[in-house]
N, C-alpha and C positions, 0 to 999 in steps of 0.2 A: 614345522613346530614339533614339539618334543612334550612326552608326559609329565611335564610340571604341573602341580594343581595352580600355575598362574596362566593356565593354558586360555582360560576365558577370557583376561586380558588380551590375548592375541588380538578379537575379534575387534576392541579400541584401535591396536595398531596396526590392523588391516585398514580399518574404516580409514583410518586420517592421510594414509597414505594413497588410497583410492581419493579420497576427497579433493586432495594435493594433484591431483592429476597421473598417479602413477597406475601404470598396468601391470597388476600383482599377480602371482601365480603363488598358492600354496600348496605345501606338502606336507602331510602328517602325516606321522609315526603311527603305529598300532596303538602304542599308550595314550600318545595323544586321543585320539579317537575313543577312550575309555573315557573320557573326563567332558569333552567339548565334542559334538557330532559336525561334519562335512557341510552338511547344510547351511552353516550359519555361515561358512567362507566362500561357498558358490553365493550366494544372497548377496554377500558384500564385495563380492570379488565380478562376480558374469559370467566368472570361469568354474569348467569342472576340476575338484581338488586329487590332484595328485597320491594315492592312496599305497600303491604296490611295485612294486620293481618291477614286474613284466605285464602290468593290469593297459591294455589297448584303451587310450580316450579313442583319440583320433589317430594317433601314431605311436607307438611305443616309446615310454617314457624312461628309459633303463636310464638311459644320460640326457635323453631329447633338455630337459630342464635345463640343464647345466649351459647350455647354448641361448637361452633365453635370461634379458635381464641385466642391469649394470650392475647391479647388489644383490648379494645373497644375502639372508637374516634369516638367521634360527632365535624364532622370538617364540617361548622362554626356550632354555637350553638345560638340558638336565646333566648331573655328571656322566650319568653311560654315555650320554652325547660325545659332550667332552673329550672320556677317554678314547672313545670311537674315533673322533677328528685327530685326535694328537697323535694316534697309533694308525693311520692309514686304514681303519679296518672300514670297508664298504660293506653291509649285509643287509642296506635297507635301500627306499628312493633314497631318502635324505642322503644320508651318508655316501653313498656312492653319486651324488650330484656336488654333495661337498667339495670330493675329492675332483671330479670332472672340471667344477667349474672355474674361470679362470680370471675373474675380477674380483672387487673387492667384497669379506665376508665379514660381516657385522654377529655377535654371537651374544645372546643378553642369558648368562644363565640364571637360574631362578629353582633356591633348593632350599633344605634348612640348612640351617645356620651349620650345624658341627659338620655336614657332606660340604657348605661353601671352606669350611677352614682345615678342611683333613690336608694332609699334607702331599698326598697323591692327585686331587681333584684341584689343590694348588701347581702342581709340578704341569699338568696336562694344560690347564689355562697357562700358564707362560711360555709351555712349547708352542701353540698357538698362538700367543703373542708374538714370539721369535719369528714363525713364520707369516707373521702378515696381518694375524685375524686379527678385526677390531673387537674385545671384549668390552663389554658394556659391564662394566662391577655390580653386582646384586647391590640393594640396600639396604640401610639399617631399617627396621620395623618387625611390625607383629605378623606372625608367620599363620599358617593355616593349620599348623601344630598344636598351636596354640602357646607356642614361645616368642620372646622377640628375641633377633639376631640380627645378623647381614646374610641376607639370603633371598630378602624378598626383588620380584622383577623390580627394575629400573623403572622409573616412572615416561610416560611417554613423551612428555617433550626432551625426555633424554634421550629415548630410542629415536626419536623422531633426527636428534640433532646429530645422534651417530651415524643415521643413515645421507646423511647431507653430507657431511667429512669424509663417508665412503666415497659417493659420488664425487667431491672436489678429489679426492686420490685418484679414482678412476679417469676423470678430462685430463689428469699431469700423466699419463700414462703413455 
């Protein structure tokens, strides 16, 4: 996960997924971690969360991640994300598990409105399109700006339903 202030909802779509039966492993950004503390994803998760590029759990996690897992989800997604994924640029976990990893990647980004419509943070969501990722489109609503737009995260039976279409991509594979 990535420093959107929809970062709290993560913790929704962590739970439903664990609830679901799925064994989730997450990773947060430094921003992340400024908005939503690790805690609340080891609680919901059983597992320790993924923090730093060379930080030892059990094993070194530089790419370990990336070997684990049918779906990757960067639930919310901000534009540095974005441009980091469409630009090959690895300089974090996330990002360099991104590029590692070799199944299907679900991407829900979640920004204001004028960064979801700039015309550069549109160009990087469709090179990521091009190549494969599933983006989840922000929605229309009231933002944490205190504007409404399209920018806010996707609601989770949408995330939920993206990540089931990763998986049906992933069996035809």
């Amino acid at each position: 996960m990535t420093g959107s202030i929809a970062a709290y909802k993560a913790c929704d779509f962590v739970s439903a997924l664990v609830q679901r039966g799925a064994d989730v492993r997450v990773v947060m950004t430094a921003a992340a971690r400024e908005l939503i503390g690790p805690a609340n994803f080891r609680s919901l998760t059983g597992h320790d969360v993924a923090l730093e590029l060379f930080e030892p759990i059990v094993e070194p996690v530089h790419v370990s991640l990336a070997c684990f897992g049918e779906v990757l989800a960067v639930v919310p997604a901000t534009a540095n994300f974005l441009a980091k994924a469409a630009h090959g640029i690895a300089d974090d976990l996330l990002t360099t598990n991104v590029l590692a990893f070799r199944g299907p990647i679900v991407v829900a980004p979640a920004m204001n409105w004028r960064m979801w419509a700039n015309e550069t943070v549109q160009e990087n969501a469709n090179k990521l399109r091009q190549r494969g990722v599933i983006i989840v489109e922000p929605e229309e609503g009231f933002l944490a700006c205190g504007e409404s737009g399209r920018g806010r995260l996707a609601r989770l039976e949408t995330l939920l339903a993206a990540v089931r279409y990763a998986l049906r991509r992933a069996d035809m594979q």
